[in-house]
Chimera marker file (.cmm) of the C-alpha trace (Angstrom):
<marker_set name="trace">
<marker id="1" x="34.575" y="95.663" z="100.374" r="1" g="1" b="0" radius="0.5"/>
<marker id="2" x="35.710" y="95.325" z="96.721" r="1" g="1" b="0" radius="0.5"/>
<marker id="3" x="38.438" y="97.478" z="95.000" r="1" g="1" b="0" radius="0.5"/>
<marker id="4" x="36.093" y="100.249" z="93.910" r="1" g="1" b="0" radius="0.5"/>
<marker id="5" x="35.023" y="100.251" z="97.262" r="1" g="1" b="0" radius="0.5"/>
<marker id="6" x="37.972" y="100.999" z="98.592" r="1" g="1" b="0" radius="0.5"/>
<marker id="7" x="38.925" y="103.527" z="95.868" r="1" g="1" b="0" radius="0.5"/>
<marker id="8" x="35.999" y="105.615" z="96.054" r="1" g="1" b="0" radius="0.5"/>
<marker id="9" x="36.453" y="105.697" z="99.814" r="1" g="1" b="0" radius="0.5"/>
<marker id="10" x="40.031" y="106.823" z="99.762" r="1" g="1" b="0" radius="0.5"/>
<marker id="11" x="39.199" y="109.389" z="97.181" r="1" g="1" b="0" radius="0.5"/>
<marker id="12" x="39.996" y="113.040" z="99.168" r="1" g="1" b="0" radius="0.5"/>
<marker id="13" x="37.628" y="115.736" z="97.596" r="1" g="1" b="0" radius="0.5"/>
<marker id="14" x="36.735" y="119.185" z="99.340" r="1" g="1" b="0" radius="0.5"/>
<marker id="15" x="33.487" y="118.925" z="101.422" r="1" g="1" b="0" radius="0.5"/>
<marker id="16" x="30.915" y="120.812" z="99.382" r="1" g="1" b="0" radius="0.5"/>
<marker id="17" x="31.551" y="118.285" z="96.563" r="1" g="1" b="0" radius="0.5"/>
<marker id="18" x="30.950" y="115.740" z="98.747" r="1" g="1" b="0" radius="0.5"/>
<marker id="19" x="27.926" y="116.691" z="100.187" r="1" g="1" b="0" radius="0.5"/>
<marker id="20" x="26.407" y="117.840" z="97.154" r="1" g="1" b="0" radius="0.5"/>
<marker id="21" x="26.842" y="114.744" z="95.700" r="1" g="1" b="0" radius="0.5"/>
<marker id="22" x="25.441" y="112.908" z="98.315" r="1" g="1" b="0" radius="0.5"/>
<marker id="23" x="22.454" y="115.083" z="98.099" r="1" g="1" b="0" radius="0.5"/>
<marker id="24" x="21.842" y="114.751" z="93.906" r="1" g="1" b="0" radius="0.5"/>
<marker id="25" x="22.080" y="110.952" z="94.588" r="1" g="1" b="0" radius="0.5"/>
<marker id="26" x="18.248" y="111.426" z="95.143" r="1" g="1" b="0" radius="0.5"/>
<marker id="27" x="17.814" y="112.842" z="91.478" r="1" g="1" b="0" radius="0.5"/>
<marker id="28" x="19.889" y="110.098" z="89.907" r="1" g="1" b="0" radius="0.5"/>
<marker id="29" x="18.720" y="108.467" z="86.789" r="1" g="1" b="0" radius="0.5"/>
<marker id="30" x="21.111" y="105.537" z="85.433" r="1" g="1" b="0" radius="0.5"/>
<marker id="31" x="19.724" y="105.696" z="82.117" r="1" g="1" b="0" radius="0.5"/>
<marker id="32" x="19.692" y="109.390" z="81.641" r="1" g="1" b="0" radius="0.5"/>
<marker id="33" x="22.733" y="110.715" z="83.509" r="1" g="1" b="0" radius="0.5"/>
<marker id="34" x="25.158" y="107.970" z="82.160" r="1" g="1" b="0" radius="0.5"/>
<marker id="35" x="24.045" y="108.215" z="78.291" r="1" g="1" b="0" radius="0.5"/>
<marker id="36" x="24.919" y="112.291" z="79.287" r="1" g="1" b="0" radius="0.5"/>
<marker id="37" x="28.422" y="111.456" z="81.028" r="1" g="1" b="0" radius="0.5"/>
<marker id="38" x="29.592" y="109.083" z="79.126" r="1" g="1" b="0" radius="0.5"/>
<marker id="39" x="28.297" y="110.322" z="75.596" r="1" g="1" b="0" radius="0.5"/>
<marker id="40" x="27.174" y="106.811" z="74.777" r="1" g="1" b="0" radius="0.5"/>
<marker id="41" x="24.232" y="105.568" z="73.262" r="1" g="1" b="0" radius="0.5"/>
<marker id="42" x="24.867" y="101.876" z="75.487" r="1" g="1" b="0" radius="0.5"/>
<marker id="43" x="24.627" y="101.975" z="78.712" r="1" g="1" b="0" radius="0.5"/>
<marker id="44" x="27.284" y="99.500" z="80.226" r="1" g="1" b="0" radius="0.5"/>
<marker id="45" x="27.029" y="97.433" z="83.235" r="1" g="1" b="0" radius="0.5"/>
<marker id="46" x="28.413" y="99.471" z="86.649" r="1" g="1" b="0" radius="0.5"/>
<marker id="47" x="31.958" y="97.892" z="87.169" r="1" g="1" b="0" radius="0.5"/>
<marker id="48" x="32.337" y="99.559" z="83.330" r="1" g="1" b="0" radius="0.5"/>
<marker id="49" x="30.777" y="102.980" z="83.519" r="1" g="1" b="0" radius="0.5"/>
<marker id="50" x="32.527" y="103.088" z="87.168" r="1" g="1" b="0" radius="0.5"/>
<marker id="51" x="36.100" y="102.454" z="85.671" r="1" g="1" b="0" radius="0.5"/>
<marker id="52" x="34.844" y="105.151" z="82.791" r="1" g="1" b="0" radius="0.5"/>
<marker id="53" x="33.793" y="107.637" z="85.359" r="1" g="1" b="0" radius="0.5"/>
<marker id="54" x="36.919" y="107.258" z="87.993" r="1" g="1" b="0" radius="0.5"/>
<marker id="55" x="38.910" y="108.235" z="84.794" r="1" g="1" b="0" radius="0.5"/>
<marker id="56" x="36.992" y="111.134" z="84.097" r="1" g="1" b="0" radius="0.5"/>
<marker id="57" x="37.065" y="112.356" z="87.527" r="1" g="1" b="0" radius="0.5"/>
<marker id="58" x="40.649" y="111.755" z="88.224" r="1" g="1" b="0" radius="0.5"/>
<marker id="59" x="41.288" y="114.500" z="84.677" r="1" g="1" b="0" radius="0.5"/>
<marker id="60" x="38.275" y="116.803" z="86.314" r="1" g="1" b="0" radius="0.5"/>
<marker id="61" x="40.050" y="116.777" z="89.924" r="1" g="1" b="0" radius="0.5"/>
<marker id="62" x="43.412" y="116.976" z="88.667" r="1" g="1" b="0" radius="0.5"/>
<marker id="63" x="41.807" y="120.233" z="86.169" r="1" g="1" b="0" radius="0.5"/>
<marker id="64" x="40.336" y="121.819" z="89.332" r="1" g="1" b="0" radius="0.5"/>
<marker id="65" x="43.323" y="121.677" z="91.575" r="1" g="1" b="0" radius="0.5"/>
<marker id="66" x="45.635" y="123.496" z="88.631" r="1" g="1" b="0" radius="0.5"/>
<marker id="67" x="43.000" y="126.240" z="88.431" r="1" g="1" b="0" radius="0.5"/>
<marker id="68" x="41.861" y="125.259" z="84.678" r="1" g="1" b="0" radius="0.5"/>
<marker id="69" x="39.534" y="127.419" z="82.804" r="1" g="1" b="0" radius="0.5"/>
<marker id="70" x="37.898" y="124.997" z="81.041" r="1" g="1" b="0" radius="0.5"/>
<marker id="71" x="37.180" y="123.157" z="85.090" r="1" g="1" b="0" radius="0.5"/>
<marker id="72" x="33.243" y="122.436" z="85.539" r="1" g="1" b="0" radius="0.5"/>
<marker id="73" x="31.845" y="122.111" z="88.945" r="1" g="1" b="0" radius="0.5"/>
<marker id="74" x="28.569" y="120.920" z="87.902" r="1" g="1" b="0" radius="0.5"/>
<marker id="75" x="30.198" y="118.121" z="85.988" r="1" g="1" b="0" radius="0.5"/>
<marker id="76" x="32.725" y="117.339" z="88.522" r="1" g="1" b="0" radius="0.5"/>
<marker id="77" x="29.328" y="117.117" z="90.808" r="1" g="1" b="0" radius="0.5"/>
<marker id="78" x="27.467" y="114.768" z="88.178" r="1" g="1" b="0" radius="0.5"/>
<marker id="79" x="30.710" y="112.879" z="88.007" r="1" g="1" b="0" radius="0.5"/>
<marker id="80" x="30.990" y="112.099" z="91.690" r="1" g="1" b="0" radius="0.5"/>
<marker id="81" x="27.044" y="111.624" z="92.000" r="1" g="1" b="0" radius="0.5"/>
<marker id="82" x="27.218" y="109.063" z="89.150" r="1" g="1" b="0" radius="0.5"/>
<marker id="83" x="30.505" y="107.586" z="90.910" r="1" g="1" b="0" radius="0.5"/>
<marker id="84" x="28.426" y="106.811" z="94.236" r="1" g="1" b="0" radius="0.5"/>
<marker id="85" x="25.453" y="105.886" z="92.665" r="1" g="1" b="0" radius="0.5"/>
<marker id="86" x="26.894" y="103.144" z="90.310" r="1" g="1" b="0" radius="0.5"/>
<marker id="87" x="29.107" y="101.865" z="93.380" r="1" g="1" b="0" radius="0.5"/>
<marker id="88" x="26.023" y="101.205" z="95.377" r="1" g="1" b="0" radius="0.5"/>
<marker id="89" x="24.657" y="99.016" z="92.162" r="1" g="1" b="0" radius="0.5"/>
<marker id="90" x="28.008" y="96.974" z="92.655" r="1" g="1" b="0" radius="0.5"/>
<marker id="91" x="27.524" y="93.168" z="92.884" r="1" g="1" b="0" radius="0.5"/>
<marker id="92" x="28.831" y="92.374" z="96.407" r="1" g="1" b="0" radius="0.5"/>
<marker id="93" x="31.564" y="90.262" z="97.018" r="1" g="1" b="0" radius="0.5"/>
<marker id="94" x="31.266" y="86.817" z="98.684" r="1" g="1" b="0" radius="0.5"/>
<marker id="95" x="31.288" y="87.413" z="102.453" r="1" g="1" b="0" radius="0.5"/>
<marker id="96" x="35.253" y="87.725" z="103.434" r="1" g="1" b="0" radius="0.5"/>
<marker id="97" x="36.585" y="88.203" z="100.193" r="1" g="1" b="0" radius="0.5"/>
<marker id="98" x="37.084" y="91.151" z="97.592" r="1" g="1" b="0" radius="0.5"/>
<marker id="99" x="36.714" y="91.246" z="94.063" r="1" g="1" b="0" radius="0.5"/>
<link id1="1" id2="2" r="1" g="1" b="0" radius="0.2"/>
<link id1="2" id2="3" r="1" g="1" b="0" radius="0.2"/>
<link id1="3" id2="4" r="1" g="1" b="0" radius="0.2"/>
<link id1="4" id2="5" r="1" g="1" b="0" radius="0.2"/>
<link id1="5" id2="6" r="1" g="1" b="0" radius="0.2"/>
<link id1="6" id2="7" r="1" g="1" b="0" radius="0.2"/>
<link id1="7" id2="8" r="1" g="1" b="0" radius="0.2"/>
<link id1="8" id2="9" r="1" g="1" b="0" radius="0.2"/>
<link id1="9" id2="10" r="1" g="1" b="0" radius="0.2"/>
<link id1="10" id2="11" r="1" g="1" b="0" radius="0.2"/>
<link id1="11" id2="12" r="1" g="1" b="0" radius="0.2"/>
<link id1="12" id2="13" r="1" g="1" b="0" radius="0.2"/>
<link id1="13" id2="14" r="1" g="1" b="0" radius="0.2"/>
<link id1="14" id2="15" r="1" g="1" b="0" radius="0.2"/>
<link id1="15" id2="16" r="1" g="1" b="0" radius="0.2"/>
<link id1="16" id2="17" r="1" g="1" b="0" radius="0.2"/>
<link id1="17" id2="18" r="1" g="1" b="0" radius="0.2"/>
<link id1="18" id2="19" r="1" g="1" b="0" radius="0.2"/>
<link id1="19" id2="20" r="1" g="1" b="0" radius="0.2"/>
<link id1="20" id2="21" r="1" g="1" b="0" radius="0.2"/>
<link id1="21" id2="22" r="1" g="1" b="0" radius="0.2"/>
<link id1="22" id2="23" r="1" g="1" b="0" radius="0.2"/>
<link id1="23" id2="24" r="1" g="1" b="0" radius="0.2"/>
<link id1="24" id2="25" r="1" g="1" b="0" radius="0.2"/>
<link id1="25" id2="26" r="1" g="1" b="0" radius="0.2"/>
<link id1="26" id2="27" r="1" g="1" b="0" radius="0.2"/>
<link id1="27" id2="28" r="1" g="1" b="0" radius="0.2"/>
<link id1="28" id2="29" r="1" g="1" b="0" radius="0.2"/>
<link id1="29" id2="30" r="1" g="1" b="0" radius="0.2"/>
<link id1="30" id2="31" r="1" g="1" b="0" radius="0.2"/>
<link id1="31" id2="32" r="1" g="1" b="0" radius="0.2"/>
<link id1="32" id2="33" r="1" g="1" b="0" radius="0.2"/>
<link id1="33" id2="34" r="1" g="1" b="0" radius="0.2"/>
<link id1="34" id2="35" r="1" g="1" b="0" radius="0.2"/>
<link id1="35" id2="36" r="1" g="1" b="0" radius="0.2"/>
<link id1="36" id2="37" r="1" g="1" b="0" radius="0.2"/>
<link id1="37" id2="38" r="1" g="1" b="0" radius="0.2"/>
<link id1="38" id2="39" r="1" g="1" b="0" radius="0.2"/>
<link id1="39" id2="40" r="1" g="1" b="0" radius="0.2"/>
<link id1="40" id2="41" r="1" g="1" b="0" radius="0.2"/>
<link id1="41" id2="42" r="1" g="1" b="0" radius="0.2"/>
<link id1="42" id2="43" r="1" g="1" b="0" radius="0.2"/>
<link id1="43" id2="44" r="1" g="1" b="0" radius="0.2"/>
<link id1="44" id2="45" r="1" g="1" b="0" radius="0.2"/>
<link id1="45" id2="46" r="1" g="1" b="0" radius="0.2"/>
<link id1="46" id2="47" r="1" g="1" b="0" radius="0.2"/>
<link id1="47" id2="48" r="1" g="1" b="0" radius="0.2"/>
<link id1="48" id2="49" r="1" g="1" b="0" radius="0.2"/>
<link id1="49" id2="50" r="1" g="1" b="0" radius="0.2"/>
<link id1="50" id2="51" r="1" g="1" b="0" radius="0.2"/>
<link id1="51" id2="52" r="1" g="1" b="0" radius="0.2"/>
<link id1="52" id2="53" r="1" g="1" b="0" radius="0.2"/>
<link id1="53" id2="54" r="1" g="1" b="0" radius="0.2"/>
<link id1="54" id2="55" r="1" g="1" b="0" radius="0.2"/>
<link id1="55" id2="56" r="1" g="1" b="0" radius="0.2"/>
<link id1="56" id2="57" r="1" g="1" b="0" radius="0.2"/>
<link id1="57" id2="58" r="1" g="1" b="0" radius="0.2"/>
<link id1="58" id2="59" r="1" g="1" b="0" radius="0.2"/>
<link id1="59" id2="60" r="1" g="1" b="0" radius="0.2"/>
<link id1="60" id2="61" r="1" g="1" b="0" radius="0.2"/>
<link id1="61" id2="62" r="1" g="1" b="0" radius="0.2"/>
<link id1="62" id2="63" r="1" g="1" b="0" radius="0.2"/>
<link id1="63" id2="64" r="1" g="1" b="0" radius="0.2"/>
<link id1="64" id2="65" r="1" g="1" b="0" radius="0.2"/>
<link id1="65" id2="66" r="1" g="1" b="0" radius="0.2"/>
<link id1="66" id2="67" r="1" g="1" b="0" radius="0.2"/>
<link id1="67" id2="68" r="1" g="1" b="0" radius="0.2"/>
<link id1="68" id2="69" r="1" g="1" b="0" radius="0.2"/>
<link id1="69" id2="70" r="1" g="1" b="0" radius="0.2"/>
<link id1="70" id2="71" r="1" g="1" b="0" radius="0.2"/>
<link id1="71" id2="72" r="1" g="1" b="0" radius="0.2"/>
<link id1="72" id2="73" r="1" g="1" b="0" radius="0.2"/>
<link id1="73" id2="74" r="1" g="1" b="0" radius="0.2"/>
<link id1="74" id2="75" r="1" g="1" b="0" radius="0.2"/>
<link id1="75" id2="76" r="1" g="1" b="0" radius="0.2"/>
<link id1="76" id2="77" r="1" g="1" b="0" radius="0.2"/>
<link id1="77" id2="78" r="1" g="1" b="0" radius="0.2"/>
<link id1="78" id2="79" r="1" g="1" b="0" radius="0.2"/>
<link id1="79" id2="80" r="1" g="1" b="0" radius="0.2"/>
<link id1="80" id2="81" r="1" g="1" b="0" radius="0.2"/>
<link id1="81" id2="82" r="1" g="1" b="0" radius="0.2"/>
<link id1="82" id2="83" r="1" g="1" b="0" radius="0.2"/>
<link id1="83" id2="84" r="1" g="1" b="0" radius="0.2"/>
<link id1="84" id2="85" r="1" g="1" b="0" radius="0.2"/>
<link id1="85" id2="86" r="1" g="1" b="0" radius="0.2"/>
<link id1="86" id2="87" r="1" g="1" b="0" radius="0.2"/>
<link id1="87" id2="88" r="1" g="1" b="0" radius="0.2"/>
<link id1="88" id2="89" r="1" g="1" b="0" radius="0.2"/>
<link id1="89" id2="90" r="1" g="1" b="0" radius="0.2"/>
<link id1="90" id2="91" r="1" g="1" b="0" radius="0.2"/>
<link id1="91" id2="92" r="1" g="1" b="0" radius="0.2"/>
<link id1="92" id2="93" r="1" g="1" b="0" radius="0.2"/>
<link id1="93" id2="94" r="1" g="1" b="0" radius="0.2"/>
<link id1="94" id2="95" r="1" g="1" b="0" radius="0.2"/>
<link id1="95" id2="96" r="1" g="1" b="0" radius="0.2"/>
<link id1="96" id2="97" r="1" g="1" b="0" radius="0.2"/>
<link id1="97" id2="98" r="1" g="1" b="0" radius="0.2"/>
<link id1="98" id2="99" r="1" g="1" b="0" radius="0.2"/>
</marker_set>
């Protein structure tokens, strides 16, 4: 299991973000959705966008539990779908050993 690995899966997020995550993994689309969450016109490799998007997440989650106004579900969703969808893409670690 590498770092992000074990990040992502200690990561403690209410249920229906979770699951609707999981479920708009299905509509992912690494060239769209990143260009659109990242605002750039390069797409970087996944251990890059997935540092990017952990960061962005961490300011979204930290916005939602304070009760922002300027908080966005749908792009905490897109965040989180992009997060799983980008650690899957991960180049596994040698048997044994983590990253």
């Amino acid at each position: 299991m590498t770092d992000f690995h074990r990040l992502l899966s200690s990561l403690r997020r209410p249920r229906l973000l979770v699951r609707a995550a999981r479920l708009g993994q299905c509509e992912y689309n690494r060239t769209r959705d990143l260009r659109r969450l990242m605002r750039a016109s390069q797409i970087p490799g996944p251990e890059t966008a997935l540092t990017h998007l952990i960061a962005e997440e961490a300011l979204l989650e930290a916005d939602r539990r304070a009760g922002g106004a300027t908080y966005s579900v749908a792009r905490h969703i897109d965040l989180l779908i992009a997060m799983m969808a980008e650690a899957r893409i991960l180049p596994q670690a040698p048997w044994g050993r983590t990253i």
